[in-house]
C-alpha positions, 0 to 999 in steps of 0.5 A: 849280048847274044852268042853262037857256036862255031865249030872248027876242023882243024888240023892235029898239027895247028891244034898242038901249035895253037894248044902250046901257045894257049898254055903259055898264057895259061888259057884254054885252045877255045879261049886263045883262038875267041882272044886272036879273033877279037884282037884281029877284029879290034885291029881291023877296025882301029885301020879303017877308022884310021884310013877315015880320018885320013881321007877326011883330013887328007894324008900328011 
């Protein structure tokens, strides 16, 4: 799987907030936002899948 590098510029005060809760789960800012990102993709996904399914089967 191929990667690429995003840069970010963020302000001093979302990057306290997003390093405290990052600390919490005992990870790094980098690795806490990549984990939001796919857990917000994953979820996004998981509705249009779901949305889908009730078009073809029609909404109870």
């Amino acid at each position: 799987m191929a990667s690429t590098v995003l840069s970010l510029r963020i302000d001093g005060e979302l990057h306290d907030r997003l390093r405290q809760h990052a600390a919490r789960r005992g990870m790094s800012v980098q690795d806490y936002v990549i984990r939001t990102l796919v857990r917000d993709d994953f979820d996004e996904r998981f509705q249009v899948a779901v949305d889908e399914t009730e078009k073809f089967y029609g909404a109870r």
